[in-house]
C-alpha atoms as a printed R data frame, in Angstrom:
   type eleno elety resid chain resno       x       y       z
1  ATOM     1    CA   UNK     A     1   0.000   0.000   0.000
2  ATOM     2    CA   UNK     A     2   2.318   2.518   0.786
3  ATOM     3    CA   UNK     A     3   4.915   1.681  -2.885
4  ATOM     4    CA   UNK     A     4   1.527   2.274  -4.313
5  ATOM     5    CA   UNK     A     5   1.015   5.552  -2.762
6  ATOM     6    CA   UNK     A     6   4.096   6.767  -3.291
7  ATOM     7    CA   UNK     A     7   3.774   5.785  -7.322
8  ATOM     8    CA   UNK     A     8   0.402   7.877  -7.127
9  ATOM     9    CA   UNK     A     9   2.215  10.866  -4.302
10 ATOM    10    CA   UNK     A    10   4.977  10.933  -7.417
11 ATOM    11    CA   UNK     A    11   2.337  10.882 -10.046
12 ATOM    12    CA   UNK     A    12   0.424  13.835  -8.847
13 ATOM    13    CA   UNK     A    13   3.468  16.079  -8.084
14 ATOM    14    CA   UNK     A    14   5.156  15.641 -11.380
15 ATOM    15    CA   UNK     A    15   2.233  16.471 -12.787
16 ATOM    16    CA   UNK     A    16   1.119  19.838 -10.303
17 ATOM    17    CA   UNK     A    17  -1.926  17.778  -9.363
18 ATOM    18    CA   UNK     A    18  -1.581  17.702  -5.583
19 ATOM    19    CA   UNK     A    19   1.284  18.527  -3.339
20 ATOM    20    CA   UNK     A    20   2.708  16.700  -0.496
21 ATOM    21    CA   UNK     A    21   1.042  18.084   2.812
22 ATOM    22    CA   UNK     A    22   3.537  15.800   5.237
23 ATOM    23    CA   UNK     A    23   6.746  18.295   5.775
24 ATOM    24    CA   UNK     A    24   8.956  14.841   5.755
25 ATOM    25    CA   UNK     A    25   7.934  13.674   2.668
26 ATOM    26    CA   UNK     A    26   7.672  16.833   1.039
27 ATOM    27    CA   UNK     A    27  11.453  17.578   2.114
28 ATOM    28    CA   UNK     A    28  12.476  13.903   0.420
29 ATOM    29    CA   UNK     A    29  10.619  14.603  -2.074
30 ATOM    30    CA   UNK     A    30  12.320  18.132  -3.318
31 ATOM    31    CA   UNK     A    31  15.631  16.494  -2.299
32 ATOM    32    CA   UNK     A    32  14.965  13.764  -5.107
33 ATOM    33    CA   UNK     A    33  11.981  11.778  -6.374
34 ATOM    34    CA   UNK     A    34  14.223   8.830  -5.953
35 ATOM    35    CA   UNK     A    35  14.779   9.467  -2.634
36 ATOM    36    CA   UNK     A    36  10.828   9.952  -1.312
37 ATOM    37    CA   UNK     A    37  10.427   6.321  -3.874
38 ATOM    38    CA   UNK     A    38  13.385   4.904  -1.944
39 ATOM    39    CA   UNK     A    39  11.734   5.880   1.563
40 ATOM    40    CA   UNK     A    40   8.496   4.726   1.033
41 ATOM    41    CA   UNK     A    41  10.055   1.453  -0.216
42 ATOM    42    CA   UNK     A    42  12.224   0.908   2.487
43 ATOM    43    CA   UNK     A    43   9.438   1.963   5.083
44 ATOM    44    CA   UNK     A    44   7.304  -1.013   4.055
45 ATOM    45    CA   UNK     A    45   9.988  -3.465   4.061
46 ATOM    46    CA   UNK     A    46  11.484  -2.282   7.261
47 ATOM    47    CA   UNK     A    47   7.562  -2.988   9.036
48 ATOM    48    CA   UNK     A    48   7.038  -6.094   7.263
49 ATOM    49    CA   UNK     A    49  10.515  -7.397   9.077
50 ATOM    50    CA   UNK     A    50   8.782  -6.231  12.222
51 ATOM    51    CA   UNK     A    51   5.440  -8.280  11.468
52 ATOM    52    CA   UNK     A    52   7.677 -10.930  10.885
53 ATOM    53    CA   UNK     A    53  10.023 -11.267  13.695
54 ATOM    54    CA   UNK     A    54   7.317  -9.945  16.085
55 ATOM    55    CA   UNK     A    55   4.072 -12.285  14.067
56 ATOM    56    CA   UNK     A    56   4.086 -14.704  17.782
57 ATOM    57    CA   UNK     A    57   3.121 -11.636  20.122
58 ATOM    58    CA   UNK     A    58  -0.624 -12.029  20.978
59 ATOM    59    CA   UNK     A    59  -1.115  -8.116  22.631
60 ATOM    60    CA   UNK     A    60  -4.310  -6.906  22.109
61 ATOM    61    CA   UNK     A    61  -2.895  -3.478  22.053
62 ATOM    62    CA   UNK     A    62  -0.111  -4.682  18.930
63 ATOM    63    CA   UNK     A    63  -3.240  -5.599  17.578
64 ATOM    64    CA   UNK     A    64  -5.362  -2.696  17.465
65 ATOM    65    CA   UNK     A    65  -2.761  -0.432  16.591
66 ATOM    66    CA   UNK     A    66  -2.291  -2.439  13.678
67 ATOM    67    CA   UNK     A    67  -5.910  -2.103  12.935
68 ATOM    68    CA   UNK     A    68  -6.041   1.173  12.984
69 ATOM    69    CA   UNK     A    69  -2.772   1.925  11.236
70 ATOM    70    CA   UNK     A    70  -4.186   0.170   8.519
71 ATOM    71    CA   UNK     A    71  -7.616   1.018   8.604
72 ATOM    72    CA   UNK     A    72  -5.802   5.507   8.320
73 ATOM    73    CA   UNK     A    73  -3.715   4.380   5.901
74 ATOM    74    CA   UNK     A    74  -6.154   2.798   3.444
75 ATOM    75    CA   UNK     A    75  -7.796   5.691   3.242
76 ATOM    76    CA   UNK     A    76  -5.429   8.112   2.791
77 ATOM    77    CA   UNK     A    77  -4.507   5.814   0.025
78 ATOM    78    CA   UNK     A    78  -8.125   6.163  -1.118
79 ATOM    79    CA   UNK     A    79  -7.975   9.573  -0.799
80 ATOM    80    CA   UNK     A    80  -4.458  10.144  -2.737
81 ATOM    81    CA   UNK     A    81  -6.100   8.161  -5.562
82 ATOM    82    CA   UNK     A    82  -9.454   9.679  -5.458
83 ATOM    83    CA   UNK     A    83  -7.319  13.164  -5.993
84 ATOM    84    CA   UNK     A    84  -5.415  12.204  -9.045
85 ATOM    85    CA   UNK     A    85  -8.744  10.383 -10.339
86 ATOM    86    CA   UNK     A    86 -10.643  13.575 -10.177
87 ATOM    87    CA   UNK     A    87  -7.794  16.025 -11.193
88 ATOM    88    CA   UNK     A    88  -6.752  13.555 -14.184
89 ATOM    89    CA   UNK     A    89  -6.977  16.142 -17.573
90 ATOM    90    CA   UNK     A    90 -10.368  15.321 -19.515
């Protein structure tokens, strides 16, 4: 989810369709493309290792933070999508 976002993030900005609101990202971003790509990347691998080496733990907590993690960052990958969708030239 989150290489996709970035693909669509990158998408939008090369094309002045949306701008990145996150100051982090943003600063990646106007440092080199690559670079926000490269983050995002590395982000998801680095917290599927943690999934991984941490899959046994059985907190409830873990696993509602999960949940919602997920559940935010679905939509802001709806939302990122919906953007380019509806700014997309006709």
């Amino acid at each position: 989810m989150n290489t996709l976002d970035g693909f669509i993030t990158y998408w939008g900005i090369q094309n002045g369709w949306i701008g990145e609101v996150n100051p982090l990202m943003r600063a990646l971003f106007q440092m080199d493309p690559l670079v926000f790509q490269m983050y995002k990347i590395g982000l998801s691998i680095f917290l599927i290792v943690l999934l991984l080496k941490f899959h046994h733990l059985k907190s409830v907590l873990i696993r509602i933070l999960l949940i919602v993690a997920s559940t935010i960052y679905s939509f802001i990958l709806c939302i990122h999508g919906y953007w380019v969708y509806i700014l997309l030239p006709k």
